[in-house]
N, C-alpha and C positions, 0 to 999 in steps of 0.2 A: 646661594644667593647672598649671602651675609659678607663671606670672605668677596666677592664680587665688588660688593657696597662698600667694603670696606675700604679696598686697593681704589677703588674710584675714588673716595673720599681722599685718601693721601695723596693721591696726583692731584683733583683741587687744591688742597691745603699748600702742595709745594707752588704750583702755578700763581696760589691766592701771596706766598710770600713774594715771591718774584714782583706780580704788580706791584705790593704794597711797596717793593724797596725801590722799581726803577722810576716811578714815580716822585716818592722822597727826594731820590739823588736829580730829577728833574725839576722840583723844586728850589734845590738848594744851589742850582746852576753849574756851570762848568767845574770839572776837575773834582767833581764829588764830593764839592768845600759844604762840609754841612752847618757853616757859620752861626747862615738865619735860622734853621731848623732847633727847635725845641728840643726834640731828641736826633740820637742818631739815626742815620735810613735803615740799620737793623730794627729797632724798634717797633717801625709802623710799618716794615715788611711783616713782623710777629705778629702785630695787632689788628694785620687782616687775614691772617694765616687763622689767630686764633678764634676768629669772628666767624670767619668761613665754620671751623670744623666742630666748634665746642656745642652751638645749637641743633649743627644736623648729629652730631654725635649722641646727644642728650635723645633726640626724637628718637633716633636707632633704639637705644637701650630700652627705652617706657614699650615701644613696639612689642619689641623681643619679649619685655615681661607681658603683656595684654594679651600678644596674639596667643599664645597656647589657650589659654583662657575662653577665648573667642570662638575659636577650633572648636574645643570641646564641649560650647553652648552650642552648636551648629550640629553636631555630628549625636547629641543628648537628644536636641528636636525634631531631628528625620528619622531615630528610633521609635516603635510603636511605643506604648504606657503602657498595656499591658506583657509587653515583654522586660522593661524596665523595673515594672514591677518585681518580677520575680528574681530581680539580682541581686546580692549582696555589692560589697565597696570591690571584692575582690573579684566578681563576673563581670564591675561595670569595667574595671581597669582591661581586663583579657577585654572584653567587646571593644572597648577603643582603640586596643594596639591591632586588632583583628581589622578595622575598618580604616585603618590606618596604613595597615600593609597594605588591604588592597586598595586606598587612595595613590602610593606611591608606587603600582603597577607588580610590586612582588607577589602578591597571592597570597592565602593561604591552603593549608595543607590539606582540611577537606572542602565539601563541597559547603560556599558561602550563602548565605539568606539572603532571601530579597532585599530585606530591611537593610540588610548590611551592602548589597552594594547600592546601594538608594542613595545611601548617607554617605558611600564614598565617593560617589562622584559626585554630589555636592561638594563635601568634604577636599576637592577635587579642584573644584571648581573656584568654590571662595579662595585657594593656598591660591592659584594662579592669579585671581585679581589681586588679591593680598600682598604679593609678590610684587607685579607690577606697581602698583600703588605705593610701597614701601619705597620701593626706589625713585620716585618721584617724588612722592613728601622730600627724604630726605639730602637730594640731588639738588631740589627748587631753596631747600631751608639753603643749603650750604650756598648756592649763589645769591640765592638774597644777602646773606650774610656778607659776601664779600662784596658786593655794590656797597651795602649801604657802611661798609668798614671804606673800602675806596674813596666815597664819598669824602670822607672825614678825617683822611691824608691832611692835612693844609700845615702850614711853614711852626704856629705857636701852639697846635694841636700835642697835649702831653701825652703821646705814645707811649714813652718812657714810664710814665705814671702806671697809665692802664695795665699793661703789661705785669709791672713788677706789682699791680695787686692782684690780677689772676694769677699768676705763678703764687703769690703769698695764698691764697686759696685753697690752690691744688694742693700746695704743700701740707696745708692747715688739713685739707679732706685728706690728704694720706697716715697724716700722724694718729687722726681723730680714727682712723679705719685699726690702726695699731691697736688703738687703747680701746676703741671697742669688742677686738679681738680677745684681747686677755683677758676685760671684762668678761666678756660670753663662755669664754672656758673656763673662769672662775665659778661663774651663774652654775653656768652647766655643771660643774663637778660638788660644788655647792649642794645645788638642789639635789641630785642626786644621791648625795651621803647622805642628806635626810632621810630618804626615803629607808636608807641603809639603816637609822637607829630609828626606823620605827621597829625592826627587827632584834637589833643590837641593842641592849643598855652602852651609851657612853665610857659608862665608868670599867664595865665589862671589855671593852675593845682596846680604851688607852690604858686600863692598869692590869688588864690578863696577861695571867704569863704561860699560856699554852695557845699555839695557835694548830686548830685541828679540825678546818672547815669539811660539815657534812654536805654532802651534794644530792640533795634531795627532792622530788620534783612537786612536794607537796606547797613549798613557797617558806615552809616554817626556817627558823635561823638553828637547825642542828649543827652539832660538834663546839668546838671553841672558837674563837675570836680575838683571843688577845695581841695586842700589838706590841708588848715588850720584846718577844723574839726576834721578831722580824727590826726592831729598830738599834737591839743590840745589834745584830748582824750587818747592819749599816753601817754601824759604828764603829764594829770591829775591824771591816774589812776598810770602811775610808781613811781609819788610822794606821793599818799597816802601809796601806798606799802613800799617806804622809810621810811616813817615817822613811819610805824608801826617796819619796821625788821632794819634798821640803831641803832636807841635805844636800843631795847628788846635783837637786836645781840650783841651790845658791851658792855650791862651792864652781859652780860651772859660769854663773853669772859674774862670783867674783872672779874668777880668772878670764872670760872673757871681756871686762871691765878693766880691769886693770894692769894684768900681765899680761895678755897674749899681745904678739903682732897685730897690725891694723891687716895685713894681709891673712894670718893664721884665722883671724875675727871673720875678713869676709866674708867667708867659704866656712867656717865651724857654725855659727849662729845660724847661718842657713839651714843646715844639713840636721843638725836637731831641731830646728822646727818641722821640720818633716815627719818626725813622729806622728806631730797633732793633728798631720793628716791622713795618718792611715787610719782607714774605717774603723772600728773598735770588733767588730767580728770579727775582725782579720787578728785583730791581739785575744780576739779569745779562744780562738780556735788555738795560737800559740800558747794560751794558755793551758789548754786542756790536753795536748799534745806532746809540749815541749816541758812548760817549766814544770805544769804537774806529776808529769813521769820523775822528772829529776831529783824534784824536790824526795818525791817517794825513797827512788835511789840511794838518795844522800842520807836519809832516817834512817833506812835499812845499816848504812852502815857504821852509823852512830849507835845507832840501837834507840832509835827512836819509830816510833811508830806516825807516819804524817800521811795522810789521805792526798791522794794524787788531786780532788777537788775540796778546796779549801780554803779558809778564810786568808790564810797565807799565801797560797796560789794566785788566786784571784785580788787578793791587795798587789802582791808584787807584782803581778801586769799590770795592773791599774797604775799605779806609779810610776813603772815606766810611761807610759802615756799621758801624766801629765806634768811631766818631768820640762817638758819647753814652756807649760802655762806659767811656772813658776821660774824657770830660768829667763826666759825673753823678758816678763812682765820685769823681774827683778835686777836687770841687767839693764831696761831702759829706767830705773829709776837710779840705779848707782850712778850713771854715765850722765845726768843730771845733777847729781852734788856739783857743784863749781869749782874750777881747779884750784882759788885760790885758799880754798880752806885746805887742801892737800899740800899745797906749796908752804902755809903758815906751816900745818905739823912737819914737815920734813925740815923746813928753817931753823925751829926750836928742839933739831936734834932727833922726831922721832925717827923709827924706822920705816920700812914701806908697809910691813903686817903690822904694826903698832897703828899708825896713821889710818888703817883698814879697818880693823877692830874697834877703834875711839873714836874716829873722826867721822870716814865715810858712812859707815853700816849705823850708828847713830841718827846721822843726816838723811839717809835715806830710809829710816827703819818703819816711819808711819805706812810709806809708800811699799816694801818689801812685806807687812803686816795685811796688805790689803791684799795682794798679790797671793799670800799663802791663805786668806778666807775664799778668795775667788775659785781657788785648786778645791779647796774643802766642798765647794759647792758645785763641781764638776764630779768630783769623785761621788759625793752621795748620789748624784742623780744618774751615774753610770749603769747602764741596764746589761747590753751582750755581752759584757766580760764575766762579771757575775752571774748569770746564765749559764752561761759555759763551764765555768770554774770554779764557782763558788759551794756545787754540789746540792743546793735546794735542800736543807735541812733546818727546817724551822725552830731549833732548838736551844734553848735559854744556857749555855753555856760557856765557859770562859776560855777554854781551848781553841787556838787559832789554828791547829793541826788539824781540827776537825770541821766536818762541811757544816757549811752556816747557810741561812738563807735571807734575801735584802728585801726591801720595802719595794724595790723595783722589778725583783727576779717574779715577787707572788704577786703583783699587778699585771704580768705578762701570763702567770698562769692562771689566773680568776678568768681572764679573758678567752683565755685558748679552747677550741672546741667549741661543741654542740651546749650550751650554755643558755639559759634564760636572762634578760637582761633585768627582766622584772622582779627576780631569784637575789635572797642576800647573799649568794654562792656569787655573783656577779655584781652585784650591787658595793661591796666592799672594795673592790677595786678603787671606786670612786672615792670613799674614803681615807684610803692608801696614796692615793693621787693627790688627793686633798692636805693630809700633814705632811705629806712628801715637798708638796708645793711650798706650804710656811715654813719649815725648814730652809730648803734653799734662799725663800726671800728674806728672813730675816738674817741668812750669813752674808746675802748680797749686801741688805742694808745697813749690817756689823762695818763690812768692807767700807763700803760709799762712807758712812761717817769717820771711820775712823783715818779714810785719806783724806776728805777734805778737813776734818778739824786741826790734824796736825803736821798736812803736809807746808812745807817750807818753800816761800816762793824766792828762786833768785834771778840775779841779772847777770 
């Protein structure tokens, strides 16, 4: 019925713009000259398009939230009280989806009580007037809407106005939907790690240096907690990852800024952003597969000893993968220095890697600085590479041959399994999620300032 009401509602709204505009362009007389008109006949075709659909829409939604509501005060009152009586939250949920199926003719599976089908063919009953009713509120709002929008067509009428401030609205209730979003996962993850150091001492979780959660179903916080391991291992592995895609990105940026062909440019810039969209599973699996064996390989015949999953493994895929964050970001900021400051150093003698070195990478360097915290803040927050590759080894050491574990990898595993959520065995997660979180936002907010204070604007 909904998708029903809905698809009717969009043919009003298109029919409702239609009037609004051949109307307009009948006011504004032959040849569609909209002289006299205030706004243009787009305008007050929108302004009764929007008139028609945004009230019956509004009704729709309040509905939709009420009637379950409704429903289920109906279907509460044609149960006895003493059978109600003896249900918990979780016999009353089973009796309603049971009186429910057999409202909507499925059955169920044994033989149903009087009570229960009493209350579904009420239950039954009231859906069908409900139904009907529904689509008539909403059907009569939307043409009232568009009369009394029709109405109010006339030649000095600011359509134009209306308009661009419900659009300013919408836009306003979408941005405000954003920021209450973040809001709530902050809330959320927030409260939650409270609940986490009612378990945990603070000082215990951010300055431990064994992390050795016991999984026990009594609720108490057994094993360790500390968070140094895991945050070295963040660090270990997003710094090899820099050290591989920081260089490879901006010697790739300078050449495709500066030396390559506009044609070799077309087709190269493209083809390495392509990286940034293959899934990150798909590079972890390469990682665990491919570079990991190799790397192995490659020790054995050094005579080094390197774990096929390891902080090296898993930074060096990671790297590759954010090898175009840093090449594209840093390539559109080079090809913004101005030519003429290129043309001064070349005038005064320099050379073309002279002029590179002093002039442009200078010019553009606040902007190439934000580009390389933005990569920082992809890579710590990388979860399936590390997973796959990084070997899950929680331990405080400074060996990048050997398997390390991230603030990401043991957020995935707190979570995994038959788990209590109400357990600091699960609860930690949230805390994890938590400093995980101000990390990234205070490298984002490193970035945001450090481009706009010293980026350079030119003409």
């Amino acid at each position: 019925m909904n998708l029903l009401l809905i698809g009717v509602l969009l043919a009003l709204i298109a029919i409702a713009y239609q009037i609004g505009l051949a109307k307009s362009r009948n006011l504004a007389g032959k040849g569609n000259n909209s002289a006299m008109l205030h706004s243009r006949p787009g305008y007050y075709g929108a302004l009764v398009a929007l008139w028609c659909g945004i009230p019956a829409f509004l009704i729709l939604i309040v509905w939709n939230i009420v009637e379950p509501n409704i429903l289920r005060h109906i279907v509460m009152n044609n149960v006895p009280a003493n059978v109600l009586s003896g249900l918990d939250a979780a016999g009353v949920e089973v009796l309603l989806d049971r009186v429910q199926a057999i409202a909507s003719g499925f059955g169920v599976s044994d033989q149903a009580a009087p009570y229960e089908i009493a209350a579904a063919q009420q239950l039954a009953k009231v859906e069908s007037i409900g139904s009907f009713a529904k689509l008539a509120v909403v059907i009569c709002t939307a043409l009232v809407g568009l009369v009394w929008a029709k109405k109010h067509v006339q030649g000095q009428y600011r359509a134009r106005n209306q308009v661009e401030k419900i659009i300013n609205i919408g836009l306003a209730l979408c941005s405000g939907v954003a920021i209450l979003t973040t809001v709530g996962i902050v809330m959320s993850m927030f409260t939650e790690a409270m609940h986490f150091f009612r378990f945990v001492s603070p000082m215990d979780f951010f300055f431990g240096t064994e992390w050795n959660p016991g999984f026990s179903t009594s609720g108490n916080a057994e094993g360790s907690y500390g968070l140094l391991p895991l945050i070295w291992g963040t660090l270990m592995v997003s710094g090899i990852a820099l050290l591989v895609a920081v260089p490879l990105g901006l010697m790739i940026a300078i050449y495709l800024a500066e030396y390559a062909s506009s044609g070799f440019r077309s087709w190269a810039k493209p083809a390495i952003e392509v990286l940034a969209g293959i899934p990150t599973i798909v590079y972890g699996v390469f990682a665990m597969m491919v570079i990991g064996p190799f790397f192995r390989m490659l020790g054995e015949q050094v005579g080094i000893n390197i774990n096929a999953t390891s902080a090296l493994t898993a930074g060096f895929v990671m790297g590759i993968m954010i090898i175009p964050f840093v090449s594209s970001l840093s390539d559109d900021i080079i090809t913004q220095v101005p030519r003429a400051l290129r043309d001064g150093s070349l005038g005064l003698g320099a050379t073309k890697s002279e002029t590179i070195r002093k002039v442009v990478l200078p010019a553009a360097l606040p902007g190439i600085t934000g580009a390389f915290l933005l990569a920082v803040s992809r890579a710590v927050g990388e979860t399936m590479i590390v997973v796959l590759a990084a070997g899950n080894s929680p331990l405080l050491h400074a060996n990048p041959l050997e398997a390390v574990s991230t603030v990401t990898v043991t957020i995935v595993k707190q979570l995994t399994g038959d788990t209590d959520f109400a357990s600091p065995q699960a609860l930690v997660a949230f805390a994890l999620g938590l400093t995980l979180f101000v990390i990234t936002l205070g490298l984002n907010i490193i970035a945001l300032y450090i481009v706009r204070k010293y980026r350079e604007q030119y003409e």
